[in-house]
C-alpha positions in Angstrom: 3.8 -80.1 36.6 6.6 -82.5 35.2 9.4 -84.2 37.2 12.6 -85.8 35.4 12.7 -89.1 34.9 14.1 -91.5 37.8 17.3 -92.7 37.6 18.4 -95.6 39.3 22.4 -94.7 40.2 21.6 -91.1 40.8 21.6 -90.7 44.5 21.8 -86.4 44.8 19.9 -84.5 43.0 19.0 -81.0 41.9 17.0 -79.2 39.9 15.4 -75.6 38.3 12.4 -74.8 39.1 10.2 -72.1 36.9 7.8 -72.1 34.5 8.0 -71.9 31.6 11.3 -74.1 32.0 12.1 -75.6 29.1 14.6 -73.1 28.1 16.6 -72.9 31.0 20.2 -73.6 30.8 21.1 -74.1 33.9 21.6 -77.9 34.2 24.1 -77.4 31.2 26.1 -75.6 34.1 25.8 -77.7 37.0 25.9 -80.9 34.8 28.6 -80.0 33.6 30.2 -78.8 37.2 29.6 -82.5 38.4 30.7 -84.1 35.5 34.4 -82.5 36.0 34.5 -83.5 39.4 33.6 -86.7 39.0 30.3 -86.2 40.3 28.7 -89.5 38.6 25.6 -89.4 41.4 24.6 -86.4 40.8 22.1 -85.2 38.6 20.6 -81.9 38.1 16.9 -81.4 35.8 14.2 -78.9 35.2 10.9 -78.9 36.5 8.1 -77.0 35.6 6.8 -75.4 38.9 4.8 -72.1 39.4 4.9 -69.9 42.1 1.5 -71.7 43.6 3.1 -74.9 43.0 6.5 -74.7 45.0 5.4 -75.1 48.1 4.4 -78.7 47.1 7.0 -79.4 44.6 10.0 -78.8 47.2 8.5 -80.0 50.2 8.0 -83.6 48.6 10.5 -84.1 47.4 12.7 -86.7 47.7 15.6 -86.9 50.3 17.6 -87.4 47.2 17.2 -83.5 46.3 20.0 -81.3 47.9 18.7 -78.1 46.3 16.8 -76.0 43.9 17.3 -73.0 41.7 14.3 -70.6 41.2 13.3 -68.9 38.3 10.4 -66.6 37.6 7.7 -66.9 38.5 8.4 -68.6 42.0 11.0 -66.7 43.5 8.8 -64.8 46.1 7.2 -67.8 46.8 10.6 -69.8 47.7 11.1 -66.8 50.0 8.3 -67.0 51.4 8.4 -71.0 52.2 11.9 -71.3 53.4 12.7 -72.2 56.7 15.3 -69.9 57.0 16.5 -67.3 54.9 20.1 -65.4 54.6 20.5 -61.7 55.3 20.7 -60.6 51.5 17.5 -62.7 50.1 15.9 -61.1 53.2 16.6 -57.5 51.9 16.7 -58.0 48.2 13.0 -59.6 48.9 12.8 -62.6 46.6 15.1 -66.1 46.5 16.4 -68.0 43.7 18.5 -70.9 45.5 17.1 -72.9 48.4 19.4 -75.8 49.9 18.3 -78.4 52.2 19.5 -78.3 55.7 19.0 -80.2 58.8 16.3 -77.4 59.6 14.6 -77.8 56.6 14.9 -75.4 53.7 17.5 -72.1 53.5 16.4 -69.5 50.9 19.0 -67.3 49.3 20.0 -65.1 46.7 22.6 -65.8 44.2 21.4 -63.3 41.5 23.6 -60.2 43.2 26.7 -62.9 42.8 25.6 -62.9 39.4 25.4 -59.6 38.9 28.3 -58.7 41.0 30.5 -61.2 39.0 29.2 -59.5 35.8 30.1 -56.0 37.0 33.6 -57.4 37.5 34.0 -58.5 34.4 33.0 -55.8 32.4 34.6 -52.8 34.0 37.6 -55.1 35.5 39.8 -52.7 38.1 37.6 -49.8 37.0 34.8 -51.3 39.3 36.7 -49.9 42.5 36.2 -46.0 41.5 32.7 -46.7 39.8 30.1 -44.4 41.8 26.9 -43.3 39.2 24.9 -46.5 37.7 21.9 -46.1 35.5 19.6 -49.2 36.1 16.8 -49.9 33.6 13.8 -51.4 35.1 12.5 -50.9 38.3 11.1 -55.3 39.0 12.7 -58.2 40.3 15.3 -58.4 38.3 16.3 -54.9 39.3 16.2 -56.0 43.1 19.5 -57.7 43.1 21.2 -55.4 40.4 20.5 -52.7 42.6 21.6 -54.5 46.0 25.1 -55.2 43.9 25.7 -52.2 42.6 25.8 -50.5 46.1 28.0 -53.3 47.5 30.6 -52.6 44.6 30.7 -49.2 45.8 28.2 -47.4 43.5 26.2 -44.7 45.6 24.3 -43.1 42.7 21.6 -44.3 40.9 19.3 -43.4 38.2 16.1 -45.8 37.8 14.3 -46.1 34.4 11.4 -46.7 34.7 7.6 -46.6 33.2 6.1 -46.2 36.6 7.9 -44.4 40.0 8.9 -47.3 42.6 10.7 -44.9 45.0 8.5 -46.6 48.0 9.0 -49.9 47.3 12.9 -49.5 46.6 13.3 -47.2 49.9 13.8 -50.1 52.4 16.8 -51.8 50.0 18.7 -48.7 49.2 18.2 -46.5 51.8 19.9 -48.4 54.5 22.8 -49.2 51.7 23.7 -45.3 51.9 22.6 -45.0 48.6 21.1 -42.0 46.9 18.4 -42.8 44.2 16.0 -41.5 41.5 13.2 -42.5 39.4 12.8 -41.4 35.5 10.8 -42.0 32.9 11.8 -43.1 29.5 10.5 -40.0 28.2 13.3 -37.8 30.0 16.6 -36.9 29.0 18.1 -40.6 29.4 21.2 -39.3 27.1 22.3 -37.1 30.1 21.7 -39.8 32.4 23.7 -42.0 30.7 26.8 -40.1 29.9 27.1 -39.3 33.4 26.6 -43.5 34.3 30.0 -45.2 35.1 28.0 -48.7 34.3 24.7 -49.3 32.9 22.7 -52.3 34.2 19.7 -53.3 31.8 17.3 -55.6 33.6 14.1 -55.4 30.7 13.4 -57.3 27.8 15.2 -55.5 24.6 11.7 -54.3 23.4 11.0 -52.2 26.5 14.1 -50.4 25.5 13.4 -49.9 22.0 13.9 -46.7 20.1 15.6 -45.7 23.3 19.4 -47.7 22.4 21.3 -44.2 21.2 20.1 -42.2 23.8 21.1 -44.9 26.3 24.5 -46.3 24.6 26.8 -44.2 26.4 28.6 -46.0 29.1 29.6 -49.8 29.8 26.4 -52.0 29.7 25.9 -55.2 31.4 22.3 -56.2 29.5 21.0 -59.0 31.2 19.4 -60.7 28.1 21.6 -63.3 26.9 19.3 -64.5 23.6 19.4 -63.1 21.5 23.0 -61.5 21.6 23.6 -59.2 21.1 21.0 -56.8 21.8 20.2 -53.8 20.1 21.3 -51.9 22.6 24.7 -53.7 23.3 25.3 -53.0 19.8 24.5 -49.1 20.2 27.0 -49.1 23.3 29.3 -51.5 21.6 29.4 -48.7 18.3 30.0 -45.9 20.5 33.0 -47.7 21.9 31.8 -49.2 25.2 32.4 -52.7 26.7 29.3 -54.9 26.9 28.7 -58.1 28.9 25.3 -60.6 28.3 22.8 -62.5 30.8 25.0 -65.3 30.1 28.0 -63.6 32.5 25.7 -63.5 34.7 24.0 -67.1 35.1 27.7 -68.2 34.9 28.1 -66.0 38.1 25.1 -67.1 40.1 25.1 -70.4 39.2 29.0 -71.0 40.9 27.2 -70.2 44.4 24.4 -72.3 44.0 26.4 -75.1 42.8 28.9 -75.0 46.1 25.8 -74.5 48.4 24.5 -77.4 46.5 27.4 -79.9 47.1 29.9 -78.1 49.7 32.5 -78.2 46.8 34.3 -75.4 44.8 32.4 -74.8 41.2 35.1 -75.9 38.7 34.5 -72.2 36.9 36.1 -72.7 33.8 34.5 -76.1 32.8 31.1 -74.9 33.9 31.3 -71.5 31.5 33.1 -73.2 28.5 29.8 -75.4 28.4 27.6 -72.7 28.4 29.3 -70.6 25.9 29.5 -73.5 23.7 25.7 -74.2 24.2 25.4 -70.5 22.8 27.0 -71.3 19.9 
């Protein structure tokens, strides 16, 4: 477990926490959020924190620290030691942003903003009469993809999936009046996917592989963002779909969390041109 080094001037500070960390570029976002508004007191790091190690990482730290952004593996465990947690972390079961407050720690979920943001750019004023989805992957990645998808509007969705997780997707779905199914990769994922309005892949690209032409046949928002493109962008790309990366959607997720972090509106465009640029 690492911290950033100490910084005499900085008086606010935030950080990523995940493990491993080191590739993380979210302080290119929010460094470069704070630097655009003039910020010059802020500061925002990685630190290398698992899931057992959160609970000791955030609560001591320093006053200083405003707020965290979770990666894997601690996101169920920053649910799980918030003090209070908002409606959508609470059904989407895991947290990726907690704040500070005057009651302690707030989890919540940024990932659906992500997502949702994503969505909007890749199917623009389409979004509003999009009803199938296809999502690939069935873990926590899924979760918020799937909670996003029915708030756009989507209320049909095919899961692919190596193992059935009907039960433990019931309780987010359900109550979101939407109408779900599992299937393996070894069914008929062409007919699926020609009857998808959006694709949403939430798996590494190998999980997917030898899969990309039966599944290429809709708009795909692939949440890998290196390296880019993925096979199977490419596949949906040659068939003449629009594609959008992971990097869309950390853009997305990351404007919330920075705005929770310092009560201020994320300067967008600064904050995504330094990304892409860090993409090359």
């Amino acid at each position: 477990m690492s911290h950033p080094l100490e910084i005499p001037d900085i008086r606010h500070r935030a950080a990523v926490l995940g493990s491993p960390i080191g590739h993380s570029r979210s302080p290119i976002l929010h460094n470069a959020g704070y630097e655009a508004l003039g910020m010059n007191d802020w500061e925002y790091s990685r630190i290398e924190c698992t899931a057992e190690e959160l609970p000791t990482v955030v609560g001591e730290a320093g006053e200083e620290y405003v707020g965290f952004s979770v990666t894997m593996p601690a996101k169920f465990a920053a649910l799980e030691f918030a003090d209070e947690v908002t409606d959508r972390a609470r059904q989407i079961g895991s947290a990726n942003t907690l704040v500070r407050t005057e009651a302690g720690w707030r989890a919540d979920n940024t990932d659906c903003d992500g997502i949702a943001g994503a969505l909007g750019e890749l199917l623009g004023e389409r979004i509003t009469e999009a009803r199938r989805a296809v999502v690939i992957g069935g873990g926590g990645t899924a979760r918020p993809a799937l909670w996003a998808l029915a708030h756009t509007g989507i209320t049909d969705i095919t899961v692919v999936n190596r193992s059935d997780r009907s039960r433990e997707l019931a309780p987010l779905l359900e109550p979101l009046g939407v109408t779900f199914r599992f299937t393996g990769f070894d069914s008929d994922l062409a007919a699926a996917a020609q009857k998808a309005d959006v694709i949403v892949s939430t798996v590494p690209s190998a999980a997917v592989e030898g899969h990309e032409q039966s599944l290429a046949h809709a708009p795909i928002l692939d949440v890998i963002y290196e390296p880019w493109p993925t096979p199977l962008t490419v596949a949906a790309a040659a068939n003449g779909y629009l594609t959008v990366g992971g990097h869309v959607m950390l853009a997305h997720q990351a404007y919330g969390q920075f705005e929770q972090f310092t009560g201020r509106p994320a300067p967008r465009e600064v904050m995504r041109r330094a990304l892409e640029a860090s993409l090359g």
